[in-house]
Steps between C-alpha positions, in 0.01 A plus 500: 500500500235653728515914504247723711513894460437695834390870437472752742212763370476842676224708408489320111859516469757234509745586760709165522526168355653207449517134318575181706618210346443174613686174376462208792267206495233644780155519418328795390375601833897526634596694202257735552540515884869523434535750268288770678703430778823560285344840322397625888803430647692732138238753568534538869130397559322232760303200336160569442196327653297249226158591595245306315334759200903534407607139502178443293573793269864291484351184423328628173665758365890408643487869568395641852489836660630551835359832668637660804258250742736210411808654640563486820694810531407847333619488105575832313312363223123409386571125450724284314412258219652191408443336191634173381676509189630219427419152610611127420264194484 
């Protein structure tokens, strides 16, 4: 079972959240790309942009900040978070 957490942080505070699950054969990099684009499309947001310092960050921590330059529209938050939880090898 793969999980991610996607936060959306607003001056320090958690405003929203949520925990995808993920139980199909794809490879990590589908998961991933699939369950942001299942936690945006909950939360009412557009994709973000994977600029390089975040997919980096993602790489070796499997947590990544998104700010408010990755979005392509303006976001009533600071950034969102996600953070895998849960992965299978």
């Amino acid at each position: 079972m793969f999980r991610l957490w996607v936060k959306l942080i607003d001056d320090n505070h958690l405003i929203k959240d949520i925990v995808v699950c993920d139980d199909t054969a794809d490879s990590r990099t589908h998961k991933v790309m699939n369950s942001i684009e299942k936690a945006c499309y909950e939360m009412d947001l557009s994709k973000p942009i994977w600029l390089k310092p975040i997919v980096r960050d993602f790489q070796i921590h499997a947590k990544c900040r998104f700010t408010k330059d990755a979005f392509i529209e303006e976001v009533p938050f600071d950034y969102m978070e996600i953070q895998v939880l849960e992965e299978d090898y």
